[in-house]
C-alpha positions in Angstrom: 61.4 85.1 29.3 59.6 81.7 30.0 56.6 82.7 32.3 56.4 79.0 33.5 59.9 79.3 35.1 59.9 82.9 36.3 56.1 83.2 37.0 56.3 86.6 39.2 57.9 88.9 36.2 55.3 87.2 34.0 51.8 88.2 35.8 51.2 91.4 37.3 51.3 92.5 40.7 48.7 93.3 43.4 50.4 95.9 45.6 50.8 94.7 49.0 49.1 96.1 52.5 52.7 97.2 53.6 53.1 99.3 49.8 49.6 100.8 50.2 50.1 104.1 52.2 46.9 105.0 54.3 44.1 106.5 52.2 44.5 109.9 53.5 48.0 110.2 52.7 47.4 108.2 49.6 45.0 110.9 48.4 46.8 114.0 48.7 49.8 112.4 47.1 47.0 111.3 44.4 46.0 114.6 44.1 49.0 116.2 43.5 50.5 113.7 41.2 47.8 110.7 40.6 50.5 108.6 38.1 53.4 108.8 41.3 51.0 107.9 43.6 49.8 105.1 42.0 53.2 103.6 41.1 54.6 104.4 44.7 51.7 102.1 45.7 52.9 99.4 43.4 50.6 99.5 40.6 52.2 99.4 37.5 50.9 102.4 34.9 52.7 103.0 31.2 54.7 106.6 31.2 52.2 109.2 28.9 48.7 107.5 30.4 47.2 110.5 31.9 43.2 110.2 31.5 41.9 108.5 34.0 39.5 106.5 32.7 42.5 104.7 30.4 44.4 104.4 33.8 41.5 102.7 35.2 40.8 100.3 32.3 44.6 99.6 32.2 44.8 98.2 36.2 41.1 96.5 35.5 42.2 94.9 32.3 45.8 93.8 33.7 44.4 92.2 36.7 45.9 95.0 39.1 42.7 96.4 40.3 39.3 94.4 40.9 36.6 93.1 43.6 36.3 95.3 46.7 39.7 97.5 46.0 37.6 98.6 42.6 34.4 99.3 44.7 36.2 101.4 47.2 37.7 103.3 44.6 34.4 103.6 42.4 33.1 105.1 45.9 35.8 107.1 46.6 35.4 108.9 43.0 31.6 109.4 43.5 33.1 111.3 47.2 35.4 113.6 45.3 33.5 114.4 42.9 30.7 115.2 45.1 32.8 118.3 46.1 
């Protein structure tokens, strides 16, 4: 596959606003199966990555997940664990 002539299957993908479900929602479907959730949202995670930290890494290091998304993540980790 030539990236310069089909660009979008060669870069990853943000997910959109209309794929993101609303972060409640998001959560408990996070909660109950974190690897669905996050590929129902449109982020792309490889089949077996279960440890969160390599899921993390993974979006970070593939340009899925940076900026403010990353920091309201960071903050929403701090909230859960907090509990």
């Amino acid at each position: 596959m030539n990236p310069l002539v089909n660009r979008s299957q060669a870069m990853p993908t943000q997910p959109t606003q209309a794929t993101r479900p609303n972060p409640m929602q998001f959560m408990g479907q996070f909660m109950q199966n974190p690897l669905g959730a996050l590929r129902q949202a449109g982020y792309n995670v490889p089949d077996g990555m279960n440890d969160p930290r390599q899921i993390v890494n993974h979006l970070i290091n593939n340009g899925q997940l940076g900026g403010a998304r990353l920091n309201q993540l960071r903050g929403l980790a701090q909230m859960i664990g907090k509990k």
